[in-house]
C-alpha positions in Angstrom: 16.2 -2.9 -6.1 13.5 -5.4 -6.6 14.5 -8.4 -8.5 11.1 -10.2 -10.3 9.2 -12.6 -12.6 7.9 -10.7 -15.3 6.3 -11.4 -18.9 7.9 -11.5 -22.1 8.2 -8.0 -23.8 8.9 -6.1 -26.8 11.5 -3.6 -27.0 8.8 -1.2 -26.6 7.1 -3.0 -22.9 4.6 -4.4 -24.4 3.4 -8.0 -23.2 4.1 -10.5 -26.0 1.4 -13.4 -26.5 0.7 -16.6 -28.5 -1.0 -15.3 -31.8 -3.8 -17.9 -31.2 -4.2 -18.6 -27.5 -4.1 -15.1 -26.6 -1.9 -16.5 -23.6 1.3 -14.4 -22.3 4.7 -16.3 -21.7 6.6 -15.4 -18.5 10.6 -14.3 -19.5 13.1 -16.9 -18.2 15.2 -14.1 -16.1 14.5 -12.1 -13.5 13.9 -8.7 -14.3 14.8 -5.1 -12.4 12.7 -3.4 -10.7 12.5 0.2 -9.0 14.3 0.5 -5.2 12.9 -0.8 -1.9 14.3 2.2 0.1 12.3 5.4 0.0 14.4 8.5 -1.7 12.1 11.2 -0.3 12.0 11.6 3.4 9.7 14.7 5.1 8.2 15.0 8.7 5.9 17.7 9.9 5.0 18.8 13.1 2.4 21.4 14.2 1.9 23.0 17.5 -1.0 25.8 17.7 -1.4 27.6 21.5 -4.0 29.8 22.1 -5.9 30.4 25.2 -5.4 27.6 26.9 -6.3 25.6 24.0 -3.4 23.2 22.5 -3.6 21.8 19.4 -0.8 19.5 17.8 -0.3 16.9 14.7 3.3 15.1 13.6 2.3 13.8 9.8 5.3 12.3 7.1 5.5 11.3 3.6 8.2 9.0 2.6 8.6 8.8 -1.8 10.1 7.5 -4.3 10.3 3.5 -3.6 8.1 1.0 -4.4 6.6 -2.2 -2.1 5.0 -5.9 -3.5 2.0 -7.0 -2.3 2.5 -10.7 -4.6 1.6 -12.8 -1.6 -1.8 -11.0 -0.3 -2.1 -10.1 -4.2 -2.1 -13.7 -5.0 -4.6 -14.7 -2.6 -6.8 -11.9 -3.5 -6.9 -12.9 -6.9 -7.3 -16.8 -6.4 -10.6 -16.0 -4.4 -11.6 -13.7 -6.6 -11.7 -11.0 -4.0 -9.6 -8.6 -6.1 -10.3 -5.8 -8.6 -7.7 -7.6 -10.5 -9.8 -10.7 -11.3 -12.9 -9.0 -11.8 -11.9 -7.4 -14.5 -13.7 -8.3 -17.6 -16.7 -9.7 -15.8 -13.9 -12.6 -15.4 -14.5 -13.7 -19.0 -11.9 -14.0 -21.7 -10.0 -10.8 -22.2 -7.8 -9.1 -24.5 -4.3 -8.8 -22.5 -3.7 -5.3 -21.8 -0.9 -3.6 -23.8 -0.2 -6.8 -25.8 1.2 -7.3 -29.2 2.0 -10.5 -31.0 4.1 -12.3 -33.1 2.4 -12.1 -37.2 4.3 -15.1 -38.1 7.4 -13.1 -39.8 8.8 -11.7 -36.6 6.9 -8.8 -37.1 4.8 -7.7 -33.8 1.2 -6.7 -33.9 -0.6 -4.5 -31.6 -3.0 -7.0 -30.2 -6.9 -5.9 -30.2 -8.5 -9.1 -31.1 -6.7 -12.1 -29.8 -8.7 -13.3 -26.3 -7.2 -14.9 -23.6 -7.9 -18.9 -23.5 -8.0 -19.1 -20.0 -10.2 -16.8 -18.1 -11.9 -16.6 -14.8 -9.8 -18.6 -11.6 -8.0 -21.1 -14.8 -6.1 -17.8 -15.5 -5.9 -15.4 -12.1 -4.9 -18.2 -10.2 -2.5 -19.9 -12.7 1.4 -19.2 -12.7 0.8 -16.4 -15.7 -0.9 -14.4 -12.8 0.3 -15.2 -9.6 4.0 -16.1 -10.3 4.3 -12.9 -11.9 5.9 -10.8 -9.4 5.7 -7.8 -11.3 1.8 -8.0 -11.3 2.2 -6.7 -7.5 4.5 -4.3 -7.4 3.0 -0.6 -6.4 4.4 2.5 -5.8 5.3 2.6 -2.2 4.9 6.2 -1.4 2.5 7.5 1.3 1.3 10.4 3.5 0.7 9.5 7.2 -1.0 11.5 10.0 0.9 9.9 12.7 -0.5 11.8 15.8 -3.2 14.0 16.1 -3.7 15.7 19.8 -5.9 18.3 21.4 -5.8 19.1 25.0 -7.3 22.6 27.5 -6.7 23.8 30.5 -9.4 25.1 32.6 -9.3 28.1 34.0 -9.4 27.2 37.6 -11.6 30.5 38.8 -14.7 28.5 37.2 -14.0 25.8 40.6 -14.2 28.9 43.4 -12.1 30.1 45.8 -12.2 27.2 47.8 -11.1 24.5 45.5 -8.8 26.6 43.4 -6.8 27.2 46.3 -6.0 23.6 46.4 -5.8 22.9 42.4 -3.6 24.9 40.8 -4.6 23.4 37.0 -6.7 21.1 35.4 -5.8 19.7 31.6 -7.9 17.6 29.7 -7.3 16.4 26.3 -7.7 13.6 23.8 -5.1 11.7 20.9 -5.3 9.8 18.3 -2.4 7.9 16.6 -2.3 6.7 13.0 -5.4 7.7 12.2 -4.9 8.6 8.3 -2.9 6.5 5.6 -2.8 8.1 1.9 -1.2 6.0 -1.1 -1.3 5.6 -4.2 -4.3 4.3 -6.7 -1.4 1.8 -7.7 -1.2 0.6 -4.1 -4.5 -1.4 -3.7 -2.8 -4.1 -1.2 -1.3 -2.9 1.9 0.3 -0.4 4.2 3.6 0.4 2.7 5.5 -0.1 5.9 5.4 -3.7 6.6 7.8 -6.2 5.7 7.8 -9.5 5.5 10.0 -9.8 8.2 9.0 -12.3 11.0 5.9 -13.2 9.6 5.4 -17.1 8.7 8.1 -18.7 6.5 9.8 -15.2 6.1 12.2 -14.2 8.1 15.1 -11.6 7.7 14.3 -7.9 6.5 12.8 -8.3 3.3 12.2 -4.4 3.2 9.1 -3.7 0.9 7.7 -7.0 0.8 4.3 -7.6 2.2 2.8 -10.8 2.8 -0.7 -11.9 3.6 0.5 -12.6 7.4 1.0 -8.7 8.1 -2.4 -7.5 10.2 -4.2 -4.1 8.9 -3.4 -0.9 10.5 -4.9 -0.2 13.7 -6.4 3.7 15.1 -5.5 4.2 18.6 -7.5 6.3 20.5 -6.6 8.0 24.0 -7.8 10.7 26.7 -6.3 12.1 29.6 -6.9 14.6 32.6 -4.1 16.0 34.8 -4.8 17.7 37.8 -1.8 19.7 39.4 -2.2 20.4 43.1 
């Protein structure tokens, strides 16, 4: 489970803000989140044979965890790089699912009360960035881990001479990690890294991302066998 900064809420979720700034608060304790571990596990693995022809592809979809992004998310918003903090053209905005307090305890759905600080004074200030919860996505994906496609050529094609030294000759080509799927929620990062071993974090900080962790890379390969 992930343990986080979050704002103040209602009993019903809803962000509570000052009546005149507009402004959220952010709640004193640490609130609980989802689970780091995934709960759904499936890998799939084709193999298609068919004239000499090989096909084969190993994908897997891991569910029902979730993974923050608060480090890279912070960044992304504090250079104003991020979907986040161009929202609203960056101006004043009202706070999304907000209420607020009417004076007699009583909360109000808020549609009218506008942030005070907008632009970089508020997605850079600690009502953004220090609020864990702000980053947390779903952590589910679908991978294609390995993609491969190989032939063997009929060794007639090289003449009597040749074929009766080579007895085959495969060719082929792979690709590994070549597709990623997530959710819309997940705008930061490739839900297997970790913050583990990258900068100041150390440990296994499972579902944790930091803006250390490099972006996924393709790998390409090709290969030919000859048998003699």
């Amino acid at each position: 489970m992930f343990k986080l900064n979050d704002y103040l809420r209602d009993n019903q979720g809803r962000v509570i803000v000052d009546r005149v700034t507009g402004m959220p608060e952010i709640d004193p304790n640490l609130r609980t989140f989802g689970r780091t571990m995934p709960t759904d596990i499936l890998g799939l693995n084709l193999n298609v044979n068919w004239k000499g022809l090989s096909f084969s592809a190993v994908a897997d979809y891991r569910g029902g965890n979730q993974i923050v992004a608060d480090q890279l998310g912070g960044f992304l918003d504090d250079n104003g790089i991020s979907e986040r903090s161009a929202q609203n053209g960056r101006r004043a905005f009202v706070f999304p699912n907000s209420v607020y307090d009417d004076g007699t305890g009583k909360y109000i759905v808020n549609t009218d009360v506008y942030t005070h600080d907008f632009g970089r004074l508020f997605w850079n200030s600690d009502l953004n960035t220090n609020v864990t919860s702000n980053y947390l996505a779903d952590g589910s994906f679908w991978k294609i881990r390995e993609v491969a496609l190989s032939y063997n050529i009929p060794t007639r094609i090289l003449g009597s001479k040749l074929s009766n030294v080579i007895k085959g000759i495969t060719v082929g080509v792979n690709g590994r990690n070549l597709f990623m799927f997530v959710p819309k929620s997940n705008v930061w990062t490739d839900p297997e890294f970790s913050a583990s071993g990258n900068g100041a974090y150390t440990g296994n900080a499972v579902g944790r991302s930091t803006a250390f962790n490099m972006p996924p890379t393709r790998i390409y390969g090709a290969n030919l066998v000859v048998r003699f």
